[in-house]
Structure formats: structure tokens, C-alpha cells
C-alpha positions as CSV (number, residue, x, y, z in Angstrom):
1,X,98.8,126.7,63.8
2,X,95.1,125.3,62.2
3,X,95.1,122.2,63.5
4,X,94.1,119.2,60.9
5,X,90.6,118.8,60.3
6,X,89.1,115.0,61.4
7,X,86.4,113.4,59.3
8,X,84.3,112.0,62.4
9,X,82.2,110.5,60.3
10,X,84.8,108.1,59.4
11,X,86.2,107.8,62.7
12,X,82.7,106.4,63.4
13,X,82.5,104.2,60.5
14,X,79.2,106.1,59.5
15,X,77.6,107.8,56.4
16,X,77.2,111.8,57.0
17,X,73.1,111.5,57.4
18,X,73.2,108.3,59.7
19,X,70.5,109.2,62.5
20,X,71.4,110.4,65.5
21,X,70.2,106.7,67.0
22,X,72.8,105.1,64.9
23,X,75.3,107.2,65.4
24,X,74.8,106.0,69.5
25,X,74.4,102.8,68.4
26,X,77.7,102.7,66.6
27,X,79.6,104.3,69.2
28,X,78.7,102.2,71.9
29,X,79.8,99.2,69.4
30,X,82.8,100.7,68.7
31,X,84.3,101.9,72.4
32,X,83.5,98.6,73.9
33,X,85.7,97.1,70.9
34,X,88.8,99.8,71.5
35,X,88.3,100.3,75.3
36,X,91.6,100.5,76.6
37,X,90.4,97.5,78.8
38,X,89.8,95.3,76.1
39,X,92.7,92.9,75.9
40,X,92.2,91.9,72.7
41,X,91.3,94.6,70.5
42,X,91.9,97.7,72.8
43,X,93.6,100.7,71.5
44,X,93.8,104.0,73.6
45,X,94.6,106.4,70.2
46,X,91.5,104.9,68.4
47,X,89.4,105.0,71.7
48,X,90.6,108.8,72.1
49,X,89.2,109.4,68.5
50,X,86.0,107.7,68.8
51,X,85.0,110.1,72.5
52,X,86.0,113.0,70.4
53,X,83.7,112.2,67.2
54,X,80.5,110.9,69.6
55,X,81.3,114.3,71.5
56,X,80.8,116.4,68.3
57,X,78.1,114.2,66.6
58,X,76.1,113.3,69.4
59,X,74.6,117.0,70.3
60,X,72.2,118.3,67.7
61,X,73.9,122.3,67.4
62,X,77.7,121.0,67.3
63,X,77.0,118.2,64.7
64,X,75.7,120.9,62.5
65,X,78.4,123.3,62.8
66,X,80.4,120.5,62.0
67,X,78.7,119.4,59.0
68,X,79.1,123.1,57.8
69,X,83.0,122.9,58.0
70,X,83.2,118.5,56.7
71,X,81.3,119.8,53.8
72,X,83.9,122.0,52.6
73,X,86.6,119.7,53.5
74,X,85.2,117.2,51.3
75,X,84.7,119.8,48.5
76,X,88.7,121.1,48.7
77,X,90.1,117.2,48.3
78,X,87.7,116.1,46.0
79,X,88.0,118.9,43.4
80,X,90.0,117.7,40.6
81,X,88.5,119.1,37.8
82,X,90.5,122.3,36.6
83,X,88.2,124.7,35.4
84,X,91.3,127.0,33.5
85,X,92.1,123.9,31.6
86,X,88.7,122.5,31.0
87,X,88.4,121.4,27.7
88,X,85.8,119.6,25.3
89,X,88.6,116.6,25.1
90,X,89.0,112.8,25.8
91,X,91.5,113.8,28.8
92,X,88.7,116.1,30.1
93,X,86.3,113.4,29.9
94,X,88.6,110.8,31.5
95,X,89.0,113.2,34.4
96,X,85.4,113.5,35.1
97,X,84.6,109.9,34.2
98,X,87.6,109.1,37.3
99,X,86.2,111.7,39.7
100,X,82.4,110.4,39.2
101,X,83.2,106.7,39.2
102,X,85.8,107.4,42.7
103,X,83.4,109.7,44.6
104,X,80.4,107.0,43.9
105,X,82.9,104.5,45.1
106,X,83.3,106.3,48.6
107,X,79.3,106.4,49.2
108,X,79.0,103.0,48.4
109,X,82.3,102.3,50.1
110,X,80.6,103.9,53.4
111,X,76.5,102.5,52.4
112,X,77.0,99.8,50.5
113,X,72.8,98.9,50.6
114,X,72.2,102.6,49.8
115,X,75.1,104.8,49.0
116,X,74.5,107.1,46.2
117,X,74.9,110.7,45.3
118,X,72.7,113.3,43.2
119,X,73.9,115.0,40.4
120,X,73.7,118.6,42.1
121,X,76.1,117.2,44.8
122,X,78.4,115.5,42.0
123,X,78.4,118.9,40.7
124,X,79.6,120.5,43.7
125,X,81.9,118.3,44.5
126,X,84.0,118.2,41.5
127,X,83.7,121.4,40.7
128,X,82.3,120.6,37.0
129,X,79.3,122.7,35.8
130,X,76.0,120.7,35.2
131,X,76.8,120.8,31.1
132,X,79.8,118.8,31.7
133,X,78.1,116.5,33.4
134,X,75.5,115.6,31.0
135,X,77.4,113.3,28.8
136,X,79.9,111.1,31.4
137,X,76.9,110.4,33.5
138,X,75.1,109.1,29.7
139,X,78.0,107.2,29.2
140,X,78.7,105.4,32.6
141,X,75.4,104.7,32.8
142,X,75.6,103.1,29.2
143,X,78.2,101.0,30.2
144,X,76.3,99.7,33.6
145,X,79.2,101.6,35.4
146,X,77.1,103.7,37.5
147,X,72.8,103.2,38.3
148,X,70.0,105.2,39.5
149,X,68.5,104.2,42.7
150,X,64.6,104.5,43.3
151,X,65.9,107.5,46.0
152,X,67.0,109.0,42.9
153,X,70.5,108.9,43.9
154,X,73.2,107.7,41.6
155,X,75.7,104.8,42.7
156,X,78.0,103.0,41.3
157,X,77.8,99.4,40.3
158,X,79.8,95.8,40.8
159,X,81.0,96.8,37.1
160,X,81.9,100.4,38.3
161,X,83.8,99.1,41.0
162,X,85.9,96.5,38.7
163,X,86.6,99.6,36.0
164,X,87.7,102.0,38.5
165,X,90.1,99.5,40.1
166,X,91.4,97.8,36.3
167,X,93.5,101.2,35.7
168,X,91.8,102.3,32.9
169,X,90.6,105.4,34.4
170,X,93.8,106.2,35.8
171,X,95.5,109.8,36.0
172,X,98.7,109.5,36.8
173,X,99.1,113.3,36.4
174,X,96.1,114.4,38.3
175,X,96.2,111.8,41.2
176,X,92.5,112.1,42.8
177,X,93.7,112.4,46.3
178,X,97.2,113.2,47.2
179,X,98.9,114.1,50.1
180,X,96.5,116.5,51.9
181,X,97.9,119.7,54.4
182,X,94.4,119.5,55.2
183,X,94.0,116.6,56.3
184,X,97.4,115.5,57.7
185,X,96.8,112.3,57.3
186,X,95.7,109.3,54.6
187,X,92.3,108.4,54.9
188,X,91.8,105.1,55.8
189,X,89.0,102.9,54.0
190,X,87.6,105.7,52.0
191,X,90.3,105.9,48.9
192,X,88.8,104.3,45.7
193,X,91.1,100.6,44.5
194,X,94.7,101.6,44.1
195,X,95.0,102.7,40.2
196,X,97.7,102.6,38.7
197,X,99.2,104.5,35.5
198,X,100.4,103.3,32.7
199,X,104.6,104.1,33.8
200,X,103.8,101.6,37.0
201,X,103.4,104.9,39.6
């Protein structure tokens, strides 16, 4: 049985090219908080979790093996676009606008002073050739919904966030993440606002 693949990176509360001093920095903040001898906030699952990511992202050769593997991960539940049904329409359109607007949310979700994307990884990510790109990232960027940093990342704004979360983006019949076999598990902190269609589910 594969067993269910564990973003580390999120287990350590860190963005996927934090240095290798932050990621020590972060997990010696975090195990003193969940040490099983910490009265207060100690929890010996979360501890568990935390040795097992500083084991994998701590040494140099492992961390890139792993990055190899969380890559793909991240491309199977983020792909929503569906390239047999891909279309010119508004329901095309509102898909990509959705799956733009919610990765963006997750990098600035896990950066909030830098978190961006580039349009190659946006790409990737959703599966949506560059051409079909063109226009949403026009049109967010019209509406102040999305920005380009001076790393020449894009990231979503204030705005962004407050659209994304209003429901007007929402796809009840395309959900962005659902229940993953990949996974086994919600991910905690990283999901974009709750939205919600227009039936209430």
C-alpha cells in the first residue's frame, strides 16, 4: 500500500525555497512549542511530524529528492483545468480565473511579504497552456485582483483575497480541492476562503 504523501513544507509552516537556515530556525521554534514536555502546548502527533519533516528537509540530497516527488503532488491536486473540455467560454474562463486567484492565495497564504508565482509555474500547475493564460491574467490584473512583484512574480492582492472568498468565483461542479487519495488528509491552512455555490454546497 503507497503510503500518503506529506507536504513537509507545511508541517513546518514554510514556503518550498525557505533557506536551509530557516528551515533550522523554524524547527527549533516549533519542537520547543509541541515537545511532548511542554505542558501547555505539547502534542506528541504534531512533534512526531515536525522530526520527520526537519529529517527530510534538513540534508541537502533528501530535500531534493523530495522536492522532485512535492512538485508533482502539487501538480496532481491543483490541476483543474480539463483540457478535453477546454473551451473559448465564460465557464472556461471562470475556471481559470478560480484556479489563478486560489493558487496565488496559497503563496501568499504561506509568504505573505513575498509570495507570488510566475506564469510558467501557473502554467504548469493548472495545466492551461500559455494562450489561455493570456487573457485571465489581463483581466485580474485589470481589476487589481492579482499584481506583479519587482521579483517578477505574480501575487494576489487584498482585493484578490476579498473576490476569491465573496463566491463569485465559485465552481460548485469543479470543486478546486476535493477529497484527495493522495493526500489522505485535508490540508490545513493552505485551502483558499471557503466558497460557496450558488445552491448553498
Amino acid at each position: 500500500m503507497t503510503k500518503p504523501f506529506v507536504d513537509y513544507y507545511e508541517v513546518l509552516q514554510l514556503s518550498p525555497n525557505a533557506t536551509p537556515d530557516t528551515v533550522e530556525r523554524v524547527y527549533r521554534l516549533l519542537a520547543k512549542r509541541y515537545h511532548p514536555d511542554n505542558q501547555l502546548t505539547g502534542d506528541q502527533t504534531v512533534f512526531a511530524g515536525i522530526l520527520a519533516a526537519h529529517e527530510v528537509l534538513s540534508n541537502a540530497e533528501r530535500r531534493a529528492q523530495y522536492d522532485v516527488a512535492y512538485d508533482d503532488n502539487r501538480s496532481q491536486q491543483w490541476k483543474i483545468f480539463d483540457q478535453q473540455s477546454a473551451s473559448d467560454g465564460r465557464e472556461t474562463d471562470q475556471r481559470i480565473f478560480h484556479g489563478v486567484l486560489s493558487l496565488l492565495y496559497v503563496a501568499r497564504r504561506r509568504d505573505p511579504r513575498n509570495g507570488g508565482m510566475g506564469a510558467i509555474q501557473l502554467e504548469r500547475l493548472l495545466g492551461v497552456p500559455e494562450q489561455h493564460l493570456e487573457f485571465p491574467l489581463w483581466y485580474l490584473k485589470q481589476h487589481g485582483w492579482i499584481e506583479l512583484m519587482d521579483t517578477g512574480q505574480i501575487a494576489i492582492t487584498v482585493q484578490g483575497i476579498d473576490k476569491l472568498g465573496s463566491g463569485d468565483l465559485s465552481l460548485p461542479a469543479n470543486r478546486l480541492l476535493g477529497p484527495s487519495s493522495d493526500t489522505g488528509r485535508d490540508i490545513p491552512d493552505t485551502e483558499p476562503p471557503q466558497l460557496a455555490g450558488p445552491d448553498g454546497r
